[in-house]
C-alpha positions in Angstrom: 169.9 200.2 108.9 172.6 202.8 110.6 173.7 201.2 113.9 173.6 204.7 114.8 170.1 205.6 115.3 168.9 207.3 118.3 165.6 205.7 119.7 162.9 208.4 120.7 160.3 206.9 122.6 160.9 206.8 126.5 161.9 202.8 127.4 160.5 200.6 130.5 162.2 198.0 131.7 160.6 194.9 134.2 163.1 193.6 136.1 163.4 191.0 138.9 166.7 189.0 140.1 168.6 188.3 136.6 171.6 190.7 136.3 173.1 188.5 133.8 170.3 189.0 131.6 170.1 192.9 132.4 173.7 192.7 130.9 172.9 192.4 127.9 169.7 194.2 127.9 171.6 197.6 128.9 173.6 196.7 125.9 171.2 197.2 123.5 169.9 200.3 124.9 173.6 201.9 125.0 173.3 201.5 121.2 170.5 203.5 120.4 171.3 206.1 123.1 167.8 205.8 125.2 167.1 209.2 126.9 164.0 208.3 129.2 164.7 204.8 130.8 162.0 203.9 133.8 163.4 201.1 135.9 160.5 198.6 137.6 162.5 196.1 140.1 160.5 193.7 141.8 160.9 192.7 145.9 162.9 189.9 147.3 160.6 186.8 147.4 160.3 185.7 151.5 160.9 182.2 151.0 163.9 183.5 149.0 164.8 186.9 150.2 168.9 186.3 150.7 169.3 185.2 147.2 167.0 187.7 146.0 168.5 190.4 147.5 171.8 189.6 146.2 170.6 189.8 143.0 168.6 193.1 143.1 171.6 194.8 144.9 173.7 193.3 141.8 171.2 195.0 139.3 171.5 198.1 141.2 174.9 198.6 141.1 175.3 197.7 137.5 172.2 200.6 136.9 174.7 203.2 138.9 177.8 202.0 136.2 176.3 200.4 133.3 174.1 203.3 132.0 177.1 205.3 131.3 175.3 207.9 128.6 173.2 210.9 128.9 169.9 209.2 130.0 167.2 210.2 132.1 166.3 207.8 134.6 163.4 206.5 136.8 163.7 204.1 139.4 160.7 202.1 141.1 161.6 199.5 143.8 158.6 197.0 145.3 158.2 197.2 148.5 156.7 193.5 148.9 157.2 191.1 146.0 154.5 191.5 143.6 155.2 188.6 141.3 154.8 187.8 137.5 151.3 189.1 137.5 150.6 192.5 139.5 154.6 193.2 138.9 154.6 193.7 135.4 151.3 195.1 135.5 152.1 197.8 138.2 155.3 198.6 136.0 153.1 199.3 133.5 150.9 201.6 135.0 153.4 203.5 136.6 155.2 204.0 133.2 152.3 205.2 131.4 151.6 207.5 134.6 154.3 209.4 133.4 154.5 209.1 129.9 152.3 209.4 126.6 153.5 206.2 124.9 156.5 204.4 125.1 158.6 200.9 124.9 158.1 198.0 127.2 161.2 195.2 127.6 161.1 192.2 130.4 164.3 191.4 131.3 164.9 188.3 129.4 163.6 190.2 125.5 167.0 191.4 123.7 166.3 194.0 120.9 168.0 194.8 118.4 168.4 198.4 116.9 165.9 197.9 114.1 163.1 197.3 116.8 163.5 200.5 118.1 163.3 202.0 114.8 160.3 200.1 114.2 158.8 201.0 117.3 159.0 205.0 116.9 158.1 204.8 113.7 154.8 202.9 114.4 153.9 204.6 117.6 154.0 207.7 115.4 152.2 206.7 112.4 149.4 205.1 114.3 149.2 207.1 117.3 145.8 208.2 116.8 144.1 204.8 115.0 141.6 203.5 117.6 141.9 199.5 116.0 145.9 199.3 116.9 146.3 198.6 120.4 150.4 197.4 120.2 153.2 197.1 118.1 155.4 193.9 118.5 159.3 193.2 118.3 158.4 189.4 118.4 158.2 186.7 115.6 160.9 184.4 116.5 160.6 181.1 115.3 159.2 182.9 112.9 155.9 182.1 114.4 154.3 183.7 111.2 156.1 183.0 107.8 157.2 185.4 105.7 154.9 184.9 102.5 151.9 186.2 104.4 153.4 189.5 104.8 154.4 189.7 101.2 156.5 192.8 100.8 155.5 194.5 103.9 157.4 195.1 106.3 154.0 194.4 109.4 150.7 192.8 109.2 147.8 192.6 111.6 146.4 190.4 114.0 143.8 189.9 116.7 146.0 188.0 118.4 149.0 190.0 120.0 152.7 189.0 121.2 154.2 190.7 123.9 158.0 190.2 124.4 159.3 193.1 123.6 156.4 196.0 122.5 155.3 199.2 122.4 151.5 201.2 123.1 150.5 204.6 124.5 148.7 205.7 127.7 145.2 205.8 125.8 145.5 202.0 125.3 146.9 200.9 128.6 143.9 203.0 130.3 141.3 200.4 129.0 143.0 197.8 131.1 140.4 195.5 132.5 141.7 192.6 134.9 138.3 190.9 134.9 138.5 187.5 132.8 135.2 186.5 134.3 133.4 188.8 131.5 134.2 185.1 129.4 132.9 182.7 131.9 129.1 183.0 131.0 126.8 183.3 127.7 129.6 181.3 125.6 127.6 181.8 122.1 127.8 185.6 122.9 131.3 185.5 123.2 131.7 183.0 120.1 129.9 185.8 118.0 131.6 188.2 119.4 135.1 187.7 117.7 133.1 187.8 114.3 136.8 189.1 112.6 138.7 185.4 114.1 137.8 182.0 112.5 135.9 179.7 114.4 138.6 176.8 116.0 140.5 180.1 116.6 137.7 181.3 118.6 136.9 178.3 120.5 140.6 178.3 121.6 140.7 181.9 122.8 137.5 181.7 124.8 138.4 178.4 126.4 141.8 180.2 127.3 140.4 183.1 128.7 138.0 180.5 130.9 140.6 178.8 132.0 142.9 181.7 133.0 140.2 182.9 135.1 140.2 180.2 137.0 143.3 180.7 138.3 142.8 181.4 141.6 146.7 183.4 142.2 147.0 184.7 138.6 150.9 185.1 138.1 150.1 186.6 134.6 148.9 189.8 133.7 148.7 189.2 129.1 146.3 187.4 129.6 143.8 190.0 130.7 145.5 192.4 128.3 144.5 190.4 125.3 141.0 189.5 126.9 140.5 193.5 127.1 142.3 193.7 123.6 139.8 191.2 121.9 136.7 192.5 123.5 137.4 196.1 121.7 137.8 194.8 118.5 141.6 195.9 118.4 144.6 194.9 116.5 148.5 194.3 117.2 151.1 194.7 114.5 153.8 191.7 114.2 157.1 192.7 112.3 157.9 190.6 109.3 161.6 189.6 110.8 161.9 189.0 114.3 163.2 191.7 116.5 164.1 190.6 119.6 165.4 187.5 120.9 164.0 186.5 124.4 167.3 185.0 126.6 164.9 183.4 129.0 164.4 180.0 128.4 165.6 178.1 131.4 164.8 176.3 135.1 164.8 180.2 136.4 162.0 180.9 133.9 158.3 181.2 135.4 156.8 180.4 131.8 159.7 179.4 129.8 161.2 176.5 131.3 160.8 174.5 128.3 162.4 175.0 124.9 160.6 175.4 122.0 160.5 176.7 118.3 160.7 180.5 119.4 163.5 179.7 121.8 166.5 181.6 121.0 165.1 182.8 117.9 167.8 184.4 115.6 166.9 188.7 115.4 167.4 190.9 112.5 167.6 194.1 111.6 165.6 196.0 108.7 166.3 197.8 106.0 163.7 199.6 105.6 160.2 199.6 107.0 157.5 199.3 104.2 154.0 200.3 105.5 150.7 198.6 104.7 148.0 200.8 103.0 144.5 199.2 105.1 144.3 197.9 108.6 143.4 194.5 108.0 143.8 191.3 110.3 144.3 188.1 108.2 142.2 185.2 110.1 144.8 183.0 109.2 147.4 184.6 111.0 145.5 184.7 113.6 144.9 181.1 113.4 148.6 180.3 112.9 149.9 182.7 116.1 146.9 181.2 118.2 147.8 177.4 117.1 152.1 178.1 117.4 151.7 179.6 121.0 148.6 178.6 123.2 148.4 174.8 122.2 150.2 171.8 121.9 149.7 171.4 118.4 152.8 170.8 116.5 154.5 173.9 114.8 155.6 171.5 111.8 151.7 171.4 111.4 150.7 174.6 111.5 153.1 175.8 109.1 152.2 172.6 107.0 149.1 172.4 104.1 148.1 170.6 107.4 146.8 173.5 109.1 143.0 172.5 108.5 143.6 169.7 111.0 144.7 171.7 113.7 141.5 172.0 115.4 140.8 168.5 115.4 144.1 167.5 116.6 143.9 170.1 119.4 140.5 168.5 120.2 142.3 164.8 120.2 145.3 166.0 122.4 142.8 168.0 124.9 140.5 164.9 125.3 143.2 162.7 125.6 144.6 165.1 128.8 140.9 164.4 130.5 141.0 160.8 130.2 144.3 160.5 131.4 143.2 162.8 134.2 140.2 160.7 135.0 142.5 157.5 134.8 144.9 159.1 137.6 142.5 158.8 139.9 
């Protein structure tokens, strides 16, 4: 695709105490000549607040120079350090306080042109489909292979990705922080995700348990894809990956450890080649849940193998209990 397209959707960008990685965020912005850019920083921590405020004041003076082309742009500061959960989340809301739809990019997600492409074009052509909730930069590793998208350039799933995405107000509205709604009448629930295959199921509810436990929730997807699976709706996930997250390191809050999707190579597209029906595939679903929210090897996943993923999740998670009980 031209290098020179111009993105149209306004952009929001979560940011904390990485310049480095802003550097090359702003980059990629430059290229496609964003017009509307809304700026979330986050507060100094307190039991870090010199460091932090080094960096923030580092990210500020790199917005004043940096964003050296006609753009628009909007700048929130914390006042108290709101963290990896209610950060993000307040970003979020504030963005789509002001806007009708628009891009979303954490700090550490590096696009390339083709996902801003992809992300007008989508936002536009399903703007008014009740079943797509998001549209998704991400499938580094690839998480999802290529032969299930056959010559398409998207598919669907139940099961979203969010480094680097896009939605509208209208979605973000249904927002519902209350994970509790899967703690009770489990068979309900099980039912209740009629259009995901059983050990896919199992998985997501036991997730959603889990996360609820969590007594200082320092997430905020979590409840986004609990209040995305409740109303039945769908993400898209691009063929090729489009965007390649930086942030894999002892920094990271949730990506210390390097795995498959680390450093994923990007791409840009050619062209983007629609589907004709809104249909999630249960075994991508069953693929992006097995890749990302277990343990379960991605050799396996990708492998004939795949039936046994459920039982090998089962062996790995009982084997983390009796170990547990043993510890004591």
């Amino acid at each position: 695709m031209s290098k020179n397209y111009i993105t149209k959707s306004p952009v929001l960008l979560i940011l904390f105490n990485r310049p480095e990685y802003f550097n090359q965020l702003i980059n990629a912005l430059r290229d496609v000549s964003v017009s509307e850019l809304f700026i979330s920083i986050d507060a100094p921590r307190e039991n870090n607040m010199v460091e932090d405020s080094k960096k923030i004041s580092e990210l500020l003076e790199m917005i004043k120079i940096k964003i050296d082309w006609d753009c628009e742009v909007k700048l929130k500061i914390n006042d108290k350090n709101l963290g990896c959960g209610d950060g993000p989340k307040s970003a979020i809301s504030w963005f789509f306080n002001n806007v009708d739809r628009g891009i979303i990019l954490e700090d550490d997600c590096i696009p390339t042109t083709s996902f801003f492409l992809f992300s007008d074009t989508l936002l536009e052509k399903y703007e008014f489909d009740k079943d797509i909730w998001l549209i998704s930069g991400d499938n580094g590793g690839p998480i999802v292979p290529p032969k299930y998208f056959g010559n398409k350039s998207y598919l669907f799933s139940r099961v979203p990705l969010t480094w680097g995405w896009a939605t509208w107000k209208s979605v973000w509205d249904k927002y519902d922080e209350d994970l509790n709604y899967w703690q009770n009448d489990y068979f309900k629930k099980f039912f209740l995700l009629k259009g995901v295959s059983y050990s896919t199921r199992t998985i997501l509810i036991s997730m959603f348990r889990n996360a609820d436990k969590v007594i200082n929730k320092n997430f905020w997807d979590y409840q986004f894809y609990s209040t995305m699976l409740i109303n039945n709706g769908l993400g898209i996930i691009p063929k090729k990956n489009l965007i390649k997250n930086i942030g894999f390191d002892e920094n990271a809050t949730h990506t210390k450890k390097v795995t498959f999707r680390s450093f994923a190579e990007s791409f840009e597209l050619e062209k983007i080649k629609h589907r004709n029906k809104i249909l999630n595939n249960k075994k991508v679903d069953k693929i992006i849940t097995y890749s990302v929210h277990t343990k379960v090897s991605k050799w396996i996943v990708d492998s004939p193998l795949l039936f046994l993923a459920p039982l090998i999740q089962f062996i790995i998670r009982l084997y983390r209990k009796i170990t547990a009980l043993l510890s004591f």
